[in-house]
C-alpha positions as CSV (number, residue, x, y, z in Angstrom):
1,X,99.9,93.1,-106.1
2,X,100.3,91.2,-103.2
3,X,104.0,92.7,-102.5
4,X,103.2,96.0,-102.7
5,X,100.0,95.3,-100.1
6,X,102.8,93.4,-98.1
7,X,104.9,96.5,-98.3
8,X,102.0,99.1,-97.7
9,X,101.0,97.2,-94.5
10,X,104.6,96.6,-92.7
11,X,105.4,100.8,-93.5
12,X,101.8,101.3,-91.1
13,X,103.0,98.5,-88.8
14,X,106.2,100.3,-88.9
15,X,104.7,103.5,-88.0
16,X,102.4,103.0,-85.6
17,X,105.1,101.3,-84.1
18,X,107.2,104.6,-83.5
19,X,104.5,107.0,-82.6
20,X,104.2,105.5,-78.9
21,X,107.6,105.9,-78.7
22,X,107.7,109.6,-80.2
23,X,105.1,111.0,-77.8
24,X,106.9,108.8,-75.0
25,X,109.8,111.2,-75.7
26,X,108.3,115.0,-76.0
27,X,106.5,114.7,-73.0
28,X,105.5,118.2,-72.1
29,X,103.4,119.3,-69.3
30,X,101.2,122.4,-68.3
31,X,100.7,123.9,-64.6
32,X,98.2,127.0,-63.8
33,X,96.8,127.8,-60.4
34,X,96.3,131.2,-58.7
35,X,99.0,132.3,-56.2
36,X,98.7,135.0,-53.8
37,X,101.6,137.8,-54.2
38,X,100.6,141.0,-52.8
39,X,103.3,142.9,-54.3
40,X,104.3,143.3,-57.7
41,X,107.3,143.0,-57.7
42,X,107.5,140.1,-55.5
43,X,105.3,138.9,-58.2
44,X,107.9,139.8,-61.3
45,X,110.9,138.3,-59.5
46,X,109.5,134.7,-58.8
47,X,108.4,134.8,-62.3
48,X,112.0,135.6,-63.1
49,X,113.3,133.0,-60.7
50,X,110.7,130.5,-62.1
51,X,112.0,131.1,-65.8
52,X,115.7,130.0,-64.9
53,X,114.5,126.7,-63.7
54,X,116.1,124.3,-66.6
55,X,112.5,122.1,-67.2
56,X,110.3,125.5,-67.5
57,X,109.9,126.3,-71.3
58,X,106.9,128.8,-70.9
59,X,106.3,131.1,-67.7
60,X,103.5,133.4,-67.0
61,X,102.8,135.1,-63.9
62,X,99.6,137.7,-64.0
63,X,100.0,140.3,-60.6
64,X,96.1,141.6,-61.8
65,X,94.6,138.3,-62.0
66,X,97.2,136.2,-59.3
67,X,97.3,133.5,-62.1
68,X,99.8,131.2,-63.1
69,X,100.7,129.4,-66.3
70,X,104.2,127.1,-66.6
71,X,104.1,125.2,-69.8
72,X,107.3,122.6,-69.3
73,X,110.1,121.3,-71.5
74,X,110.4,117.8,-72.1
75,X,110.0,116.0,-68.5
76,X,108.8,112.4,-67.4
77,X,106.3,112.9,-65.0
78,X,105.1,116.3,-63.3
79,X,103.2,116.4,-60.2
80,X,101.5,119.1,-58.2
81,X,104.4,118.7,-55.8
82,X,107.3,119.4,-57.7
83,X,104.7,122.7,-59.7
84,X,104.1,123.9,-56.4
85,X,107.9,123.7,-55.4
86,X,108.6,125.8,-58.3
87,X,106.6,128.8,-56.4
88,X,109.5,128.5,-53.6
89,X,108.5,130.7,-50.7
90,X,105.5,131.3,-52.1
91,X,104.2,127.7,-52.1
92,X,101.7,128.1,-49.9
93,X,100.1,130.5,-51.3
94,X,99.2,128.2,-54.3
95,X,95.6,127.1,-54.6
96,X,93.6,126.1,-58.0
97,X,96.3,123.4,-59.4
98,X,95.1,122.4,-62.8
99,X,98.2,120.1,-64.0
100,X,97.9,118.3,-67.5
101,X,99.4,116.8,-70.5
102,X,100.4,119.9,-73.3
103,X,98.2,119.1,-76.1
104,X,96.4,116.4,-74.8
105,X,94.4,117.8,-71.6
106,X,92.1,121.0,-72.3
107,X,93.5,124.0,-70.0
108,X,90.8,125.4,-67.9
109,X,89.7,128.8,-68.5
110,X,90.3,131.8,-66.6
111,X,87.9,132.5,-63.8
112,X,88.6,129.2,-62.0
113,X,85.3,128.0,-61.1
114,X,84.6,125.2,-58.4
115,X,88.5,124.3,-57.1
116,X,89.0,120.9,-56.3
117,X,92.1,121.5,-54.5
118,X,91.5,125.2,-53.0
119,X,92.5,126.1,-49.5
């Protein structure tokens, strides 16, 4: 009895173990904030430019609503610096920045109400 309760309590030593590590390793990260194209198809190609960057796995760009929503691939740290970089010419037309942890941080819906960062 006691070496099977031995057992059962190093495999959830063991395990708890390796999830820190697991989730240190899929970090993913989300970035929305309105951006202010006046032209559609301004609009459609830095969407298009945005997709070919290598950390992006998820890019939405919305000409109706001028919102923006980059979900990223598997990156250590993302900053409102380097998401606003990923706008190129267009970076400072970004206001709204909501940046967060996929999964983990709750995405803020759609009117953007009270911007802590709007210009």
């Amino acid at each position: 009895m006691k070496s099977n309760c031995m057992k059962n309590f190093l495999l959830i030593f063991l395990f708890l173990l390796s999830v820190p590590a697991f989730s240190q390793q899929s970090n993913a990260f989300f970035g929305q904030c309105l951006v202010e194209v006046q032209n559609k198809e301004d609009m459609m190609a830095l969407e298009a430019t945005m997709r070919q960057n290598p950390y992006a796995r998820v890019v939405r760009l919305d000409y109706e609503t001028q919102r923006a929503f980059v979900l990223t691939k598997d990156i250590q740290e993302f900053t409102e610096e380097n998401f606003v970089s990923w706008f190129g010419e267009y970076a400072d037309r970004v206001r709204c920045i909501q940046i967060g942890v996929h999964g983990v941080d709750m995405v803020k819906p759609y009117p953007f109400a009270d911007c802590e960062n709007d210009k």
